[in-house]
FIPA-21744 format. One record per atom (N, C-alpha, C): residue in three letters; atom name; x, y, z. Coordinates in nm, 4 decimals. Example, Ala and Ser with C-alpha at 12.3 -4.5 7.8 and 13.67 -1.06 7.14 Angstrom:
2
REC code site       c1       c2       c3
REC  ALA    N   1.3190  -0.5690   0.7800
REC  ALA   CA   1.2300  -0.4500   0.7800
REC  ALA    C   1.3200  -0.3300   0.7800
REC  SER    N   1.2850  -0.2250   0.7080
REC  SER   CA   1.3670  -0.1060   0.7140
REC  SER    C   1.2900   0.0030   0.7870
END
This chain:
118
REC code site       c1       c2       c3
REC  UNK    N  -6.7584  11.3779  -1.5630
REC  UNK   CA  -6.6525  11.3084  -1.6303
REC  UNK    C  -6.6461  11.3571  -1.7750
REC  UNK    N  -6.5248  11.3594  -1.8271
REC  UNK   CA  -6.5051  11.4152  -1.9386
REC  UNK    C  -6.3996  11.3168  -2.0335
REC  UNK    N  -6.4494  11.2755  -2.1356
REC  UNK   CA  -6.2820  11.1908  -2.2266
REC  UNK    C  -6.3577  11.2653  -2.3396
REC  UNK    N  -6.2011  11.2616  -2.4159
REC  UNK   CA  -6.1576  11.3360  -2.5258
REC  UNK    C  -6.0525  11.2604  -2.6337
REC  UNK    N  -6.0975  11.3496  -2.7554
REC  UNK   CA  -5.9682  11.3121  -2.8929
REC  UNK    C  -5.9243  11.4309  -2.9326
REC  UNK    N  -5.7997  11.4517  -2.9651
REC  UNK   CA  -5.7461  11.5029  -3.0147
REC  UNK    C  -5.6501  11.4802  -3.0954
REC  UNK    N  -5.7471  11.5354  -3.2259
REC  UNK   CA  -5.6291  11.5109  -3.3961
REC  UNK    C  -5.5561  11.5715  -3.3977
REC  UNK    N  -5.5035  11.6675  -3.3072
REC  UNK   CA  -5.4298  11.7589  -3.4015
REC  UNK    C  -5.4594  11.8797  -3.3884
REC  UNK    N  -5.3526  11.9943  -3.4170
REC  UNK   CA  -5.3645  12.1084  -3.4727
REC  UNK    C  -5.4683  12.1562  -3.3540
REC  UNK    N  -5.4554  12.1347  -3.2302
REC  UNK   CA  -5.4937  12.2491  -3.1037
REC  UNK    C  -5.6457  12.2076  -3.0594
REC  UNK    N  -5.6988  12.0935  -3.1915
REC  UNK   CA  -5.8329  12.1299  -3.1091
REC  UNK    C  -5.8801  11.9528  -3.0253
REC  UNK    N  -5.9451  11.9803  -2.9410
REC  UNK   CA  -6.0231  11.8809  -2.8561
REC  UNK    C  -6.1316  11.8484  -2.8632
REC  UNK    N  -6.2031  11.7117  -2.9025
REC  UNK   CA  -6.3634  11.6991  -2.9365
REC  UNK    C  -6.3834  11.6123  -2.8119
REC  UNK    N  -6.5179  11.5921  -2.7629
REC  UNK   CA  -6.4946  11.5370  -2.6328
REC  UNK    C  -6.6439  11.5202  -2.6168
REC  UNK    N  -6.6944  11.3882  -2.5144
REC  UNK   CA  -6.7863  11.3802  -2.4523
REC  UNK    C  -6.8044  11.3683  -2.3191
REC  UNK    N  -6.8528  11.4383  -2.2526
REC  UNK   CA  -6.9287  11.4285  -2.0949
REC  UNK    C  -7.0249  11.3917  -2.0676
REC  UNK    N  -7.0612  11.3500  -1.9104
REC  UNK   CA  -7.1784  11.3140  -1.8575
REC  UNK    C  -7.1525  11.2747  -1.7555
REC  UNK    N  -7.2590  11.2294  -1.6468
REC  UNK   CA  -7.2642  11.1903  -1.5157
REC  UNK    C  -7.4082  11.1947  -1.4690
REC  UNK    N  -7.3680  11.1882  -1.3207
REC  UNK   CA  -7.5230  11.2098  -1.2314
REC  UNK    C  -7.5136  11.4033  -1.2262
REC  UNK    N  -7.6830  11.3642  -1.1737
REC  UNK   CA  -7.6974  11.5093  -1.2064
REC  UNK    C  -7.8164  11.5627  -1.0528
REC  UNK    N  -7.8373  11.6138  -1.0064
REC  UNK   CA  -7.8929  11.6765  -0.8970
REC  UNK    C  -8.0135  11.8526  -0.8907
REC  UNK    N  -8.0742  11.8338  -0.8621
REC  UNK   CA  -8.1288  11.9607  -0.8599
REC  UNK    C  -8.2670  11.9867  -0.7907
REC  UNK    N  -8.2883  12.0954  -0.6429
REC  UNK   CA  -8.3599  12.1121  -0.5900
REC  UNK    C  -8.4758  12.2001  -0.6786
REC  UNK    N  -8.6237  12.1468  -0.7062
REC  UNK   CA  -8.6888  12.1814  -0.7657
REC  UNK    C  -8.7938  12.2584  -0.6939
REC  UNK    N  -8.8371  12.3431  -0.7570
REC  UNK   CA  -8.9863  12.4467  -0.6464
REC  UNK    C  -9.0867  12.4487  -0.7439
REC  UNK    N  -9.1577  12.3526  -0.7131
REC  UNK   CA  -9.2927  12.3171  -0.7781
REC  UNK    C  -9.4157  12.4213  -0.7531
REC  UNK    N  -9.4825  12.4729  -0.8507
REC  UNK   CA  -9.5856  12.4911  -0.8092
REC  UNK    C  -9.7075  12.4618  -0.8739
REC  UNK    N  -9.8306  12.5182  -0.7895
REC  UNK   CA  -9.9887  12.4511  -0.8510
REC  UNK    C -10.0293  12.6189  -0.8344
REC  UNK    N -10.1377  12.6080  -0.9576
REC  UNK   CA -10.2450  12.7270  -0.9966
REC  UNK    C -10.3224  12.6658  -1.0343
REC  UNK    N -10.4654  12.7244  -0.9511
REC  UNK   CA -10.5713  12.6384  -1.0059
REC  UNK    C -10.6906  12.8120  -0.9965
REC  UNK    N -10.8214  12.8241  -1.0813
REC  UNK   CA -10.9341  12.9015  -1.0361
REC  UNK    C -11.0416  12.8026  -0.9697
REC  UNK    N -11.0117  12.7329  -0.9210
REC  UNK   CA -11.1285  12.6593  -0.8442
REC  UNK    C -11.0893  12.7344  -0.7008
REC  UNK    N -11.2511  12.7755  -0.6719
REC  UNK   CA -11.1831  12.8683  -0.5358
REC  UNK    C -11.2787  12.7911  -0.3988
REC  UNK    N -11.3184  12.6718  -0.4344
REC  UNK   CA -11.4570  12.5816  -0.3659
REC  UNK    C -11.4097  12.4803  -0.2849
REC  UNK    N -11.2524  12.4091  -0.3507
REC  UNK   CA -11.1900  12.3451  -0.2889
REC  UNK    C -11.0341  12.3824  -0.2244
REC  UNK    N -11.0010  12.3152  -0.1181
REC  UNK   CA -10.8594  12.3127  -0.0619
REC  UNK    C -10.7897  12.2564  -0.1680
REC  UNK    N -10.6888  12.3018  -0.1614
REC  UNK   CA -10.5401  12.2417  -0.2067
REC  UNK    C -10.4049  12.2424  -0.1070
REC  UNK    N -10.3453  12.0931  -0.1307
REC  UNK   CA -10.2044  12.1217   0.0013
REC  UNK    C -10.1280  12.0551  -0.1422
REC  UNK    N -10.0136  12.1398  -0.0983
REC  UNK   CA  -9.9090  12.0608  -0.2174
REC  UNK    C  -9.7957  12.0170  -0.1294
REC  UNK    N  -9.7175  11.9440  -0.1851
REC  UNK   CA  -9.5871  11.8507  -0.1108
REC  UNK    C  -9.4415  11.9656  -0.0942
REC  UNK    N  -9.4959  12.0667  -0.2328
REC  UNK   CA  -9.3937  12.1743  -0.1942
REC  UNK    C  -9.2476  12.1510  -0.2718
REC  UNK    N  -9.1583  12.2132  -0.2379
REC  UNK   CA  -8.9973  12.1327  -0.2962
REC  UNK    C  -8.9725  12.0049  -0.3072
REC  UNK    N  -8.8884  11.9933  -0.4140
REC  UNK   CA  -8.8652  11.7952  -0.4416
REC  UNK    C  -8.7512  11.8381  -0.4341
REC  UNK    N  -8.6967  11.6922  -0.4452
REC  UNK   CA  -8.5520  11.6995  -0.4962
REC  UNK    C  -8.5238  11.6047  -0.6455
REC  UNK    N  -8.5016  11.6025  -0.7131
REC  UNK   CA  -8.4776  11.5885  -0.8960
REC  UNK    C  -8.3195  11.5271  -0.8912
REC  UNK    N  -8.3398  11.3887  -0.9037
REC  UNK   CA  -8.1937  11.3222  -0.9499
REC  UNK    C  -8.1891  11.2362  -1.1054
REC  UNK    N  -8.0911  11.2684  -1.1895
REC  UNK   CA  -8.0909  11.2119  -1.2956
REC  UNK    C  -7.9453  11.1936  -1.3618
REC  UNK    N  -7.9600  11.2692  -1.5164
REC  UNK   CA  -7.7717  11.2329  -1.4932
REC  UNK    C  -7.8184  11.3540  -1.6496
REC  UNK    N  -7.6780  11.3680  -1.6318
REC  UNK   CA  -7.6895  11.5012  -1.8010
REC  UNK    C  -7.5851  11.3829  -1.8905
REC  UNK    N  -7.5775  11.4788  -1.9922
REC  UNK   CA  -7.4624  11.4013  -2.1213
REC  UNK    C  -7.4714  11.4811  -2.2488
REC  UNK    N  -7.3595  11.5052  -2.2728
REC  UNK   CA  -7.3265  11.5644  -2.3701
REC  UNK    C  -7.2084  11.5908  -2.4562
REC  UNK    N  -7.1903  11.7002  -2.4950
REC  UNK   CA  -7.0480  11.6563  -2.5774
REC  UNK    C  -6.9985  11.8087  -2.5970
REC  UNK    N  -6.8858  11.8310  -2.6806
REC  UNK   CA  -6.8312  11.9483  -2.7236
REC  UNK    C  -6.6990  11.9780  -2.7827
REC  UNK    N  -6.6352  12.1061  -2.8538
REC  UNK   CA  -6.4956  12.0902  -2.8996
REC  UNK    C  -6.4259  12.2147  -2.8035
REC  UNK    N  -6.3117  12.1990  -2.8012
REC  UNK   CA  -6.1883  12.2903  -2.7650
REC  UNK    C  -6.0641  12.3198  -2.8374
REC  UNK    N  -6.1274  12.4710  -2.8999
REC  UNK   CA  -5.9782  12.5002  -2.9840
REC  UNK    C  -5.8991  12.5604  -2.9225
REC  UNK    N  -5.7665  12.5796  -2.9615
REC  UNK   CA  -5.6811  12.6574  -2.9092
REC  UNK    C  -5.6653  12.8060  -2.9682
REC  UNK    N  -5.6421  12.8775  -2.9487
REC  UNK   CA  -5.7150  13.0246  -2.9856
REC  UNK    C  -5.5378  13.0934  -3.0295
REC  UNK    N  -5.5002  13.0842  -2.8867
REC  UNK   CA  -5.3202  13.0903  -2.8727
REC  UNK    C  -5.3215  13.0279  -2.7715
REC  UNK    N  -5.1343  13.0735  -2.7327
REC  UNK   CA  -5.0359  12.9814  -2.6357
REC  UNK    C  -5.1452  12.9285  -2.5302
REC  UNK    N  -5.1987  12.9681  -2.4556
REC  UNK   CA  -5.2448  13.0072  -2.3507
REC  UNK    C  -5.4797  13.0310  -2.3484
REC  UNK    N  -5.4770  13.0379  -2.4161
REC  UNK   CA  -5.6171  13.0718  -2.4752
REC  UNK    C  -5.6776  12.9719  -2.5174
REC  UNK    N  -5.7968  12.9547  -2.4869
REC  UNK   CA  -5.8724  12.8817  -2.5982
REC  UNK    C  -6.0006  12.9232  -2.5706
REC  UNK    N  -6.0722  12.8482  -2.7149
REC  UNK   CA  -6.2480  12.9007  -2.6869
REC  UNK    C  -6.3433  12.7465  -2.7408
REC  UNK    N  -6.4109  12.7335  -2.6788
REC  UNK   CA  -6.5096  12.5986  -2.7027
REC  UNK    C  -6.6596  12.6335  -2.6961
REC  UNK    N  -6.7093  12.5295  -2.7305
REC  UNK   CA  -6.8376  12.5173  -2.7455
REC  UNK    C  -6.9201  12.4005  -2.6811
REC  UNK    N  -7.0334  12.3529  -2.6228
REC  UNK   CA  -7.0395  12.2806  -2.5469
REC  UNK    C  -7.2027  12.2403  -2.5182
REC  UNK    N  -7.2657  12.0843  -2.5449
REC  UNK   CA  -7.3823  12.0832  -2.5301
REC  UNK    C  -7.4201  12.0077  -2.4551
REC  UNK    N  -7.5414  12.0283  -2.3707
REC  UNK   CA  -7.5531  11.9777  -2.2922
REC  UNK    C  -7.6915  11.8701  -2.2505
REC  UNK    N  -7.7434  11.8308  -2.2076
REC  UNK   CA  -7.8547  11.7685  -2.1963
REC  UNK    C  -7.8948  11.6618  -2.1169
REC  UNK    N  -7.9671  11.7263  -1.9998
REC  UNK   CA  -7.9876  11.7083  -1.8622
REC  UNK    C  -8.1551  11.6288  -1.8410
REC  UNK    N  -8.1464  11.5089  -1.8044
REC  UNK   CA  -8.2727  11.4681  -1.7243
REC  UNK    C  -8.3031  11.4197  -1.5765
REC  UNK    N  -8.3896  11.4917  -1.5404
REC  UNK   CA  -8.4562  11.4718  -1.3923
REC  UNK    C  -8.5134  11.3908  -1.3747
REC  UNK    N  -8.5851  11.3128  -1.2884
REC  UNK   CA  -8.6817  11.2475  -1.2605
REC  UNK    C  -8.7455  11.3075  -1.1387
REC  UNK    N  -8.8790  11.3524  -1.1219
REC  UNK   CA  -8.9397  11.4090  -1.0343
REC  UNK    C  -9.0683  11.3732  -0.9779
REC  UNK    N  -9.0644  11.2270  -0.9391
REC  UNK   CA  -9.2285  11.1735  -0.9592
REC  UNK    C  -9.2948  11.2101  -0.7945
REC  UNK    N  -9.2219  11.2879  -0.6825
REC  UNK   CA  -9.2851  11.2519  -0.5643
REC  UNK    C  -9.3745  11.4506  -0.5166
REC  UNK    N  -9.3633  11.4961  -0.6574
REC  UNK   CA  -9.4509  11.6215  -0.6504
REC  UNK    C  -9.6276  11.5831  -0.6306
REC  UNK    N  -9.7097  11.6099  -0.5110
REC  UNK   CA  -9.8129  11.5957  -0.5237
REC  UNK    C  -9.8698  11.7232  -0.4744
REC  UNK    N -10.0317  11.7784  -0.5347
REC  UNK   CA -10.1226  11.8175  -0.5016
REC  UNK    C -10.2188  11.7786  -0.4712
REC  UNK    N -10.2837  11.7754  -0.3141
REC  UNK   CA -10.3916  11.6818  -0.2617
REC  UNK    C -10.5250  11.7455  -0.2393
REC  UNK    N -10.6479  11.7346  -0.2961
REC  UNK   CA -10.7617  11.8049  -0.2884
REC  UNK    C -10.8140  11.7809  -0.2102
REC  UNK    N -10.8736  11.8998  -0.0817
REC  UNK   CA -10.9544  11.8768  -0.0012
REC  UNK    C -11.0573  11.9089  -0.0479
REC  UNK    N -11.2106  11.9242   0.0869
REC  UNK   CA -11.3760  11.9364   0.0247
REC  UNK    C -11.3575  12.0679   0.0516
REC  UNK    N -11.2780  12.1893   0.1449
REC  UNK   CA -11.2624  12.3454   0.1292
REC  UNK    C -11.4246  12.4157   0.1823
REC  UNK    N -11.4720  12.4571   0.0929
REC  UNK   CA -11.6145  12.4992   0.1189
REC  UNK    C -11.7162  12.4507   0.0146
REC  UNK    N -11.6498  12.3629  -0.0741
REC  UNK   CA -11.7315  12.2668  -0.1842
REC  UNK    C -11.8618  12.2207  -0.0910
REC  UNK    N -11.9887  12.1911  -0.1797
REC  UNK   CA -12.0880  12.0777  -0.1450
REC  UNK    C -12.1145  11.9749  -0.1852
REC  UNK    N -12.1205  11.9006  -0.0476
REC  UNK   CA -12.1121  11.7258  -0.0413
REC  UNK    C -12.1890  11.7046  -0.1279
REC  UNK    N -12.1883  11.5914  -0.1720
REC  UNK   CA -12.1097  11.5120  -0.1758
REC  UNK    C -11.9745  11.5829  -0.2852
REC  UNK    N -11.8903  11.6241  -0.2927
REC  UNK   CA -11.7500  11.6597  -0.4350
REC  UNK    C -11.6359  11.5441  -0.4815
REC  UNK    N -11.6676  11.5581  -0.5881
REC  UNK   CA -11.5832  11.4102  -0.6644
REC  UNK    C -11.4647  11.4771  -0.6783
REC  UNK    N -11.4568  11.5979  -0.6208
REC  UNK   CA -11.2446  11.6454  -0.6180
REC  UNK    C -11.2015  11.6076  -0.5000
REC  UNK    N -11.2750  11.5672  -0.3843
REC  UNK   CA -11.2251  11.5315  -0.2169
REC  UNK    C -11.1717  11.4005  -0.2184
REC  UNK    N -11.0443  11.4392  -0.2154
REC  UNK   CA -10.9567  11.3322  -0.1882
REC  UNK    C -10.8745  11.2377  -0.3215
REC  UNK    N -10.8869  11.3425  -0.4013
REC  UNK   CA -10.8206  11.3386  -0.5401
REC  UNK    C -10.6487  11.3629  -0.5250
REC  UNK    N -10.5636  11.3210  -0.5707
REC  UNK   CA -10.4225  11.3265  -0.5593
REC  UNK    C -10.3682  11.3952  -0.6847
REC  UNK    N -10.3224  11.5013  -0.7511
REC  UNK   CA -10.3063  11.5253  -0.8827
REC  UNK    C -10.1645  11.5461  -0.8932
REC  UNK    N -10.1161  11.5004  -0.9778
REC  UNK   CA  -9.9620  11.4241  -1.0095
REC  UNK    C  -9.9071  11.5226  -1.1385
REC  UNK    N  -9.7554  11.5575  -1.1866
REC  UNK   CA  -9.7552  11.5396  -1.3155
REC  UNK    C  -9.7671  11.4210  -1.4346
REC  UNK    N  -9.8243  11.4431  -1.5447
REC  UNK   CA  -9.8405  11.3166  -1.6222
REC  UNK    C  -9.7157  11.2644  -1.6792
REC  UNK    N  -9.6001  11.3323  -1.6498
REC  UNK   CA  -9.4385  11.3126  -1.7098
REC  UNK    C  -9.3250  11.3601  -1.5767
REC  UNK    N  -9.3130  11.2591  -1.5132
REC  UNK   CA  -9.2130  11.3203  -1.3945
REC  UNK    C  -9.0784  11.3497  -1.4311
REC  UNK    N  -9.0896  11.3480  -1.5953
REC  UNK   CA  -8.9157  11.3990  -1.6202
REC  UNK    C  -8.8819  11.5291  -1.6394
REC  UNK    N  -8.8307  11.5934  -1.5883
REC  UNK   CA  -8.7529  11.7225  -1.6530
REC  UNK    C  -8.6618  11.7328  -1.7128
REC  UNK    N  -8.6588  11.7788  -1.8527
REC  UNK   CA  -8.5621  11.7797  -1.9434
REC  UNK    C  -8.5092  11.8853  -1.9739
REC  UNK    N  -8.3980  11.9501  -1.9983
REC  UNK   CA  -8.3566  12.0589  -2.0135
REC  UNK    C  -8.2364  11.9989  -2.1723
REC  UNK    N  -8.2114  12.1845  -2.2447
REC  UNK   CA  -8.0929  12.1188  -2.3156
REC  UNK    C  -8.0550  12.2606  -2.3075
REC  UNK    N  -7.9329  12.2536  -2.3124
REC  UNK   CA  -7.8151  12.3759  -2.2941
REC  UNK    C  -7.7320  12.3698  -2.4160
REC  UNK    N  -7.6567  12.4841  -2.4180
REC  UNK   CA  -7.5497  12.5560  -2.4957
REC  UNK    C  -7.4860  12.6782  -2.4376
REC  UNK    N  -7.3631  12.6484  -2.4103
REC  UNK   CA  -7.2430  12.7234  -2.3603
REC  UNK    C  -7.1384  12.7278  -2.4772
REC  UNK    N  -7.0630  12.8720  -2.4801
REC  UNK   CA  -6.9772  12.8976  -2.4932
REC  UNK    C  -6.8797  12.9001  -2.3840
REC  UNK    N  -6.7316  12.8757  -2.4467
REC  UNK   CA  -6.6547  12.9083  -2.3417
REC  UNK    C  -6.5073  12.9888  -2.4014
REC  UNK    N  -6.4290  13.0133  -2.2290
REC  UNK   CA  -6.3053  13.1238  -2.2839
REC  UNK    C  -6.2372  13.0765  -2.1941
REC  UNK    N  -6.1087  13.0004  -2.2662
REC  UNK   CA  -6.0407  12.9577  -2.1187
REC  UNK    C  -5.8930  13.0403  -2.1079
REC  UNK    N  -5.8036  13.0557  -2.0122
REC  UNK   CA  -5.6855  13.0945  -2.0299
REC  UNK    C  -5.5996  13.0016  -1.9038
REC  UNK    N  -5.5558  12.9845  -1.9584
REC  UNK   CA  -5.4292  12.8493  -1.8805
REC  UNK    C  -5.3193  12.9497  -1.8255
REC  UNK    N  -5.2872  12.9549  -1.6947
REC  UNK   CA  -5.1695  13.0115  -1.6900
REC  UNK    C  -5.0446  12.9196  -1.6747
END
């Protein structure tokens, strides 16, 4: 969704936002080579972006804008689950669950743009 003002003289200031979507590919690196690891693998990341931007008119037909953006995820169902692997018993990593400590993903963008209206 997009609303806008316009003063005048060709140009458009404007804010956007909505829901937002994005298939994520998680991964784990570890040098522990004693224990298993299974990970949950791909998530899926729903949140919403928002942002804002202007639109001038360049000519008849033309214009060029600028545009920012800023997107959050929520991603809390990524897990890595530790097995005992070839560790020796008794191992205080068997059966450990390891999570991120921030399930948000944040991103921020900047686009230019070039439009031509026919």
């Amino acid at each position: 969704m997009r609303a806008g003002y316009t003063p005048g003289g060709g140009a458009l200031f404007y804010v956007t936002g909505g829901g937002a979507y994005a298939r994520l590919n998680n991964k784990f690196a570890t040098t522990n080579s004693v224990n298993s690891f299974a990970d949950s693998g791909k998530t899926n990341g729903w949140g919403y972006s928002a942002g804002g931007g202007v639109e001038v008119m360049a000519a008849r037909n033309l214009s060029v804008g600028l545009e920012y953006l800023y997107t959050d995820l929520k991603d809390d169902d990524y897990t890595v689950s530790v097995g005992q692997g070839s560790a020796p018993a008794p191992d205080p990593l068997t059966g450990v669950d390891i999570q991120r400590s921030d399930p948000h993903f944040r991103t921020h963008s900047v686009r230019g743009t070039i439009s031509y209206r026919f």
